[in-house]
C-alpha positions, 0 to 999 in steps of 0.5 A, a space after each residue: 388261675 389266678 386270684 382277681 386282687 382286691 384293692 383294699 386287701 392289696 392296701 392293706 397288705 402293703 401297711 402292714 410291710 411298711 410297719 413291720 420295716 419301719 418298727 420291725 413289727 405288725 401292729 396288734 389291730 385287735 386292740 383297736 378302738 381302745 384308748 390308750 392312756 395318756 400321761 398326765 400333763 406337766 402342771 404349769 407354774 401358775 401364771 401372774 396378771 391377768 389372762 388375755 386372749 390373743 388380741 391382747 384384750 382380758 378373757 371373760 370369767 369363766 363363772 360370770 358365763 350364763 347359760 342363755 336359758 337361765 338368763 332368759 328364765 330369770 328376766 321373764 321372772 323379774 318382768 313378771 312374764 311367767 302367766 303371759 307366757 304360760 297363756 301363749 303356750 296353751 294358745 299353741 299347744 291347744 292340740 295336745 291338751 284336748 286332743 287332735 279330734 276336738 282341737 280340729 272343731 274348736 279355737 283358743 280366742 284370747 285369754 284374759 285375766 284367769 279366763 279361756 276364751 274358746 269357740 267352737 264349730 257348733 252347739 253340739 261341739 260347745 256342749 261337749 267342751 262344757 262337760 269336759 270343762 273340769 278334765 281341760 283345767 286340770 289338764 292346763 294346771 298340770 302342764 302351765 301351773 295352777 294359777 294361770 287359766 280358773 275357768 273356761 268360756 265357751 261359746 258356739 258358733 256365731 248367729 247370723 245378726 237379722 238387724 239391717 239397715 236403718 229401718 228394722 222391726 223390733 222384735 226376736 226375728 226368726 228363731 232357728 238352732 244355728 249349729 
């Protein structure tokens, strides 16, 4: 009975015989995978003039090349950048600096000069922002720096105005806890 053949076995197989007629011997696979060390290359004497590409034009130097993060860093820098920036982060990381659960009940709505504007779905959600007030702030001066956002104004949500048309009778109007 004869053994059913492996293709790649057989492959292999007929490698190792082409190596050994052509080297007269196998190579060792045990050692495969280690590099090999390589002669160090022959110094070249140093070249005149200036260094051009293939096009003929002059290459550029190589310690004149910034990273584009540093070019960014320093022209947000120089434009006086850094507090516009670090506002738009916490616009957008909202979620991460107060949580998932507070976040889905609460909304970033501008940020002028030191001060956080913020609304929140109802009384209750604002009264509890008040009181994590010191937590928040802390929490923003770690992650933007301390110099970006001093307080918090929070506010419920909107009252429905009872002042309609031209005519209107002075007064409160009905009083009711909207939230």
């Amino acid at each position: 009975m004869t053994e059913p053949i492996d293709p790649i076995q057989a492959a292999f197989e007929n490698l190792r015989k082409q190596a050994k007629l052509k080297t007269g011997r196998v190579p060792d696979l045990s050692k495969q995978g280690e590099r090999r060390r390589q002669k160090p290359a022959a110094k070249l004497p140093k070249q005149r003039g200036i260094p051009t590409g293939r096009d003929g034009r002059r290459l550029p130097k190589k310690d004149n090349i910034s990273a584009f993060g540093d070019v960014l860093k320093t022209e947000i820098r120089s434009r006086g950048w850094q507090k516009d920036i670090a506002g738009g982060w916490v616009f957008s990381h909202w979620h991460l600096l107060v949580g998932e659960k507070i976040a889905q009940h609460t909304k970033v709505e501008m940020l002028k000069e030191k001060s956080l504007f913020i609304s929140c779905d109802s009384t209750a959600w604002a009264t509890n922002l008040r009181l994590m007030q010191r937590q928040i702030l802390q929490e923003i001066a770690k992650q933007v720096g301390p110099d970006v956002v001093a307080e918090l104004k929070i506010f419920g949500p909107n009252v429905p105005s009872w002042r309609k048309g031209p005519l209107h009778v002075k007064g409160r109007g009905p009083r009711d806890t909207y939230g």
